[in-house]
C-alpha positions as CSV (number, residue, x, y, z in Angstrom):
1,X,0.7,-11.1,-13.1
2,X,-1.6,-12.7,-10.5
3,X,-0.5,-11.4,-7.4
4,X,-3.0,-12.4,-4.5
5,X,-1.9,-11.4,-0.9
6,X,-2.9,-14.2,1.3
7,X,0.2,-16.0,-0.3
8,X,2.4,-13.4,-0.6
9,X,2.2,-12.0,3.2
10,X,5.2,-10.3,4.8
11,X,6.9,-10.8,1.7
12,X,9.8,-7.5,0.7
13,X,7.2,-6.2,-1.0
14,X,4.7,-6.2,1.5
15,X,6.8,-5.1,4.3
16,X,8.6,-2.0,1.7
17,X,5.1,-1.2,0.2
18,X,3.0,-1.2,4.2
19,X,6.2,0.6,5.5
20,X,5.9,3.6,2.9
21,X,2.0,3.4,3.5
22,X,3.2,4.0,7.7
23,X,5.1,7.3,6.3
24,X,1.9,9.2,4.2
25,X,-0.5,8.2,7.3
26,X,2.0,10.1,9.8
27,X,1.9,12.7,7.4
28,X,-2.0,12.8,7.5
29,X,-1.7,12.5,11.5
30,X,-0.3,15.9,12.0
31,X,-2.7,18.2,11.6
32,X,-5.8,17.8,13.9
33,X,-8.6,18.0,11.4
34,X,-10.0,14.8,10.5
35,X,-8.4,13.0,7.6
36,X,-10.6,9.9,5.4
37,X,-8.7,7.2,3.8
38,X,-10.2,4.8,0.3
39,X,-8.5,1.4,0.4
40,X,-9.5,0.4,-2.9
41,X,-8.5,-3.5,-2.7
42,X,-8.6,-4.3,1.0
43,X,-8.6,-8.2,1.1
44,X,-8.9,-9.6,4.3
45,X,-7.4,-6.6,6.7
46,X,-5.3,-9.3,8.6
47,X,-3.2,-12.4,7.6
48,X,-1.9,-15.6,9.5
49,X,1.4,-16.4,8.7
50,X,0.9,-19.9,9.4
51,X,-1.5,-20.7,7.0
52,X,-2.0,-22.8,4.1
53,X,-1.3,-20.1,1.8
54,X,1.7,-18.4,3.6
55,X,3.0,-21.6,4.5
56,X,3.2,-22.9,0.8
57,X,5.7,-20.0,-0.4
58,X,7.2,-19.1,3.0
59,X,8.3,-15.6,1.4
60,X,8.2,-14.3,5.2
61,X,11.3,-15.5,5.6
62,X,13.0,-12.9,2.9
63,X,10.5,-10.4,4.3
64,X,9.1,-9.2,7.7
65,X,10.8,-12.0,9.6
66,X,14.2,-10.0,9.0
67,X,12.3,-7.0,9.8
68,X,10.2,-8.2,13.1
69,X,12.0,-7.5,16.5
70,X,14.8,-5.5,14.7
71,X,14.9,-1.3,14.5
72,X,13.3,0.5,11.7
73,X,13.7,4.1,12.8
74,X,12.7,5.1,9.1
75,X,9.3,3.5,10.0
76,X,8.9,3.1,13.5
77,X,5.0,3.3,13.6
78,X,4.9,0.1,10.9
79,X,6.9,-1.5,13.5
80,X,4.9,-0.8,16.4
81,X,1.6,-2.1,14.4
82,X,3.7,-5.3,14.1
83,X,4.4,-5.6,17.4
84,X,0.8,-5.0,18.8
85,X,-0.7,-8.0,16.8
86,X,2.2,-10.0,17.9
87,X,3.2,-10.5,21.9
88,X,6.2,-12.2,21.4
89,X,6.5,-14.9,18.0
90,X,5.3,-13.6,14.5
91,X,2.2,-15.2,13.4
92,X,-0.5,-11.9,12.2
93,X,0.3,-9.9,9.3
94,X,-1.6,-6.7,9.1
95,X,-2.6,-5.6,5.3
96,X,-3.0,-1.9,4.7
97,X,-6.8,-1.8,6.5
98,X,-5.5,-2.8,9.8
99,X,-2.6,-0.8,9.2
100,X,-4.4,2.6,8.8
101,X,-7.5,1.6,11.4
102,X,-4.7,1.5,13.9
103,X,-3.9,4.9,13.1
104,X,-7.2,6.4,13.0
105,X,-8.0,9.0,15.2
106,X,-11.8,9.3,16.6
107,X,-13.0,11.2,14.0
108,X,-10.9,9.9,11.3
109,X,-12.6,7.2,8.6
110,X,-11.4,4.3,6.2
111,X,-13.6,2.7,4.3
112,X,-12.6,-0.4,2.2
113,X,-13.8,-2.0,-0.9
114,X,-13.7,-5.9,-1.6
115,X,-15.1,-7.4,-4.4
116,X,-14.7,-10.6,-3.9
117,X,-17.7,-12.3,-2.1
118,X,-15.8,-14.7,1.0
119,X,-13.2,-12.1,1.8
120,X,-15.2,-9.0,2.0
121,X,-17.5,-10.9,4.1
122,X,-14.5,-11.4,6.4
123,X,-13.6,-7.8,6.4
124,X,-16.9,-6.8,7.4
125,X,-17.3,-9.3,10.3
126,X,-13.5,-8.1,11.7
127,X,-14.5,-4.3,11.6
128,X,-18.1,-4.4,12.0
129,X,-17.4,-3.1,16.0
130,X,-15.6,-0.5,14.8
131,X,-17.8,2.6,13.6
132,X,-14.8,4.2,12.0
133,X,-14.6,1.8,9.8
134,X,-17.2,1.2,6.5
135,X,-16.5,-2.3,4.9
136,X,-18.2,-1.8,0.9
137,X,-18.0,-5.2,-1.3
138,X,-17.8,-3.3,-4.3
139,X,-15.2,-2.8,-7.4
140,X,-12.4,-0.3,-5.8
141,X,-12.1,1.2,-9.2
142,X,-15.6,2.0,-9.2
143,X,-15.9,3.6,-5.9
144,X,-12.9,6.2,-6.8
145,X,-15.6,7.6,-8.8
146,X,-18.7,7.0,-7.1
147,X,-17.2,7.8,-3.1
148,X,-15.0,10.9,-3.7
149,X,-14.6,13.2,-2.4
150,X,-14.3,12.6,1.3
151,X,-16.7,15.5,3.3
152,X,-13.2,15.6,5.3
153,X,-11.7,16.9,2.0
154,X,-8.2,15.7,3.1
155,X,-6.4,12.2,3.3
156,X,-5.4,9.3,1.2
157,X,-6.7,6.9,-2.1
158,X,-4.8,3.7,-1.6
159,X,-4.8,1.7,-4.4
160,X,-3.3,-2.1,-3.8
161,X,-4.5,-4.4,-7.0
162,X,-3.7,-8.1,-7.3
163,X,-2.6,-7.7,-10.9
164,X,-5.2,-10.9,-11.9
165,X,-6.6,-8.8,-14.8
166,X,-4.6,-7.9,-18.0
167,X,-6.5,-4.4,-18.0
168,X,-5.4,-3.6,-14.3
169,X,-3.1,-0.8,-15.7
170,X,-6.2,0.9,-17.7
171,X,-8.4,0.6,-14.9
172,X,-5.7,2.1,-12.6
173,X,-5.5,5.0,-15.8
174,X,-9.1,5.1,-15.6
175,X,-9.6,5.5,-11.8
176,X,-7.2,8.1,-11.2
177,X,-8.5,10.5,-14.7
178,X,-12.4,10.0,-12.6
179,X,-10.3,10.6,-9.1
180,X,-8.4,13.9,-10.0
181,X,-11.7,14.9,-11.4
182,X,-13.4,14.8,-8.2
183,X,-10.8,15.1,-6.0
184,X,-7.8,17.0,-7.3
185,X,-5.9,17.7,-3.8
186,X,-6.2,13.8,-2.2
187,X,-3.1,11.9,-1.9
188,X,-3.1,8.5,-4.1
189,X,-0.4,6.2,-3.6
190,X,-0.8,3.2,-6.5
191,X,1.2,-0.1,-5.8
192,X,2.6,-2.6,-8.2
193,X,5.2,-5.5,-8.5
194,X,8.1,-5.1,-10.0
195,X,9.1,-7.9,-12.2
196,X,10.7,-5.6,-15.4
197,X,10.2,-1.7,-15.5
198,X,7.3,-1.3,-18.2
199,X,4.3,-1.7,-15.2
200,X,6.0,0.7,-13.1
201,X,5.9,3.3,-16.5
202,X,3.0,2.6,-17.3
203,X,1.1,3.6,-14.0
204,X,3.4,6.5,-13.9
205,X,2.8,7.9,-17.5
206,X,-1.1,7.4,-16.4
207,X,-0.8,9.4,-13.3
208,X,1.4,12.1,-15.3
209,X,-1.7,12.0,-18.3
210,X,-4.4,12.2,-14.8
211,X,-3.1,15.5,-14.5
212,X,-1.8,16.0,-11.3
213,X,0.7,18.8,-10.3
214,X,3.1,16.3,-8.9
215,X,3.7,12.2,-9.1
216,X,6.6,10.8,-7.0
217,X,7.7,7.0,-8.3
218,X,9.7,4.9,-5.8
219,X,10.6,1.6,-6.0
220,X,12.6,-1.2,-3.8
221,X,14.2,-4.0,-5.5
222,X,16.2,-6.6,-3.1
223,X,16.7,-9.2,-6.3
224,X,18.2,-8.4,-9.8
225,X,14.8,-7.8,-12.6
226,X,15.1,-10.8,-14.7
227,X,11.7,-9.9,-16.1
228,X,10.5,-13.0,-14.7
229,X,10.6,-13.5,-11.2
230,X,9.8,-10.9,-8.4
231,X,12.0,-8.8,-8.0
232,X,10.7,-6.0,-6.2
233,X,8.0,-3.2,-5.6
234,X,6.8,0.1,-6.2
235,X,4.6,2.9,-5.2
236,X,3.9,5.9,-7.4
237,X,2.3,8.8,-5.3
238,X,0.1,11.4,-6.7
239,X,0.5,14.7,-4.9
240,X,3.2,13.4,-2.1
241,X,3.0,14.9,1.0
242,X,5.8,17.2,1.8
243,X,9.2,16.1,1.7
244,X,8.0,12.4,2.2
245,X,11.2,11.7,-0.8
246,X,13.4,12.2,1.8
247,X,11.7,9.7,4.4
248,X,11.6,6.9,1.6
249,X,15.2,7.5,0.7
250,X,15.7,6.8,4.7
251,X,13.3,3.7,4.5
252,X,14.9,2.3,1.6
253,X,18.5,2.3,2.6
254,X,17.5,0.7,6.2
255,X,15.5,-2.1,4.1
256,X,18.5,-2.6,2.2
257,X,20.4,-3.4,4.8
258,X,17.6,-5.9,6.4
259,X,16.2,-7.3,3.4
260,X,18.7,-6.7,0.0
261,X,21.3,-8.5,-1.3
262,X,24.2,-8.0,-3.6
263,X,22.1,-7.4,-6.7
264,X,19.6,-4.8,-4.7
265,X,18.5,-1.1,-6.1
266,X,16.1,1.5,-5.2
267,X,15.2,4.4,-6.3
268,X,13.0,8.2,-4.7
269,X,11.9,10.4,-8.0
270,X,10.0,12.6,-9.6
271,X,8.3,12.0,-12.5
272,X,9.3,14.3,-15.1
273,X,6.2,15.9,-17.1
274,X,4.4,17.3,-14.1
């Protein structure tokens, strides 16, 4: 599955997949030591709504635009990130960069990887101000190896592929065997789209074969899996922060409410084996 951002903005699985991402940063945000944060696929950091690409699918519309100006007290900081890129009418989107930059403390970092040569040149050019902020145009996969562990030796792997490769899922396998390696006690939080349930198992039977201690898998679905068109999304978390299951469980019925329909599921778990 190709699954390239820009035309998929503020779709369900956008808004369910930044919302959960909102709920490990808080996590991260309360202690006072600094925290570092690996965005492995960062794309362009910020999306406009009302361009070529979003325009041509519109999937806003069954996404953030059900979300944007309503209440989301199971996420309220993904909301107020909305709402501070966006005075009154919904244009900006922010991906997951923007999203954690605007919850970086002082002394807190993020640093980014983009491969591709036009957006990580954009990436760099809309953080370059911000010294916080390292922009690397590099293979993500790669620099889960190369770039851990984080001297702050606490925080957050986010891993957010476009699915254009049909070895994504042994990459991902790969990258999180090197990242427990280096760094056993980091969070990693692995997205993927949902379309049928054997890319979900997959990525979770690789996090269970990385070895960590423990591997949360949740997933939000607003359409029936038909194994062909897309029904939903999900996260599986290595090492979840404390009692985050119940804060997704919270997310997921509010989302179901603003963004399912007759045929929606979702689901908070463990995955057995670790």
């Amino acid at each position: 599955m190709n699954y390239r951002h820009a035309f998929h903005a503020g779709n369900h699985t956008e808004v369910f997949k930044h919302a959960a991402l909102t709920l490990i940063l808080e996590h991260l945000l309360q202690k006072p030591t600094p925290f570092a944060v690996l965005d492995t696929h960062g794309g362009i950091g910020i999306y406009d709504l009302c361009s070529d690409e979003a325009m041509r699918t519109n999937e806003r519309d069954a996404g953030v635009n059900r979300v944007f100006g309503r209440t989301l007290s199971s996420a309220p900081r993904y909301l107020k990130t909305l709402e501070s890129l966006n005075a009154q009418s919904l244009r900006i989107y922010p991906g997951s960069p923007e999203l954690v930059r605007q919850s970086l403390r002082e002394k807190d970092r993020l640093n980014v990887c983009e491969l591709h040569p036009e957006d990580g040149s954009l990436l760099k050019e809309r953080y370059r101000k911000d010294r916080r902020v390292s922009v690397h145009q590099r293979d993500g996969y790669e620099a889960i190896g190369a770039m851990l562990p984080p001297r702050e030796r606490r925080g957050l792997v986010f891993i957010d592929p476009p699915f254009e490769r049909k070895d994504e899922p042994d990459q991902i396998a790969a990258a999180l065997q090197a990242g427990n390696r280096r760094w056993a006690t980091g969070i990693y939080a692995i997205w993927y789209p949902i379309k049928d349930a054997v890319l979900g198992d997959c990525i979770a039977a690789a996090a269970t074969a990385a070895g960590f201690n423990s591997v949360l898998r949740t997933e939000f679905c607003p359409y029936r899996r038909d194994g062909v068109t897309l029904a939903g999304s999900g996260l599986i978390i290595c090492n979840p922060p404390w009692r985050i299951d119940d804060r997704l469980r919270r997310l997921c019925k509010e989302l179901a409410v603003l963004l399912g329909g007759k045929h929606s599921s979702w689901s908070v778990e463990l995955v057995p084996g670790c």
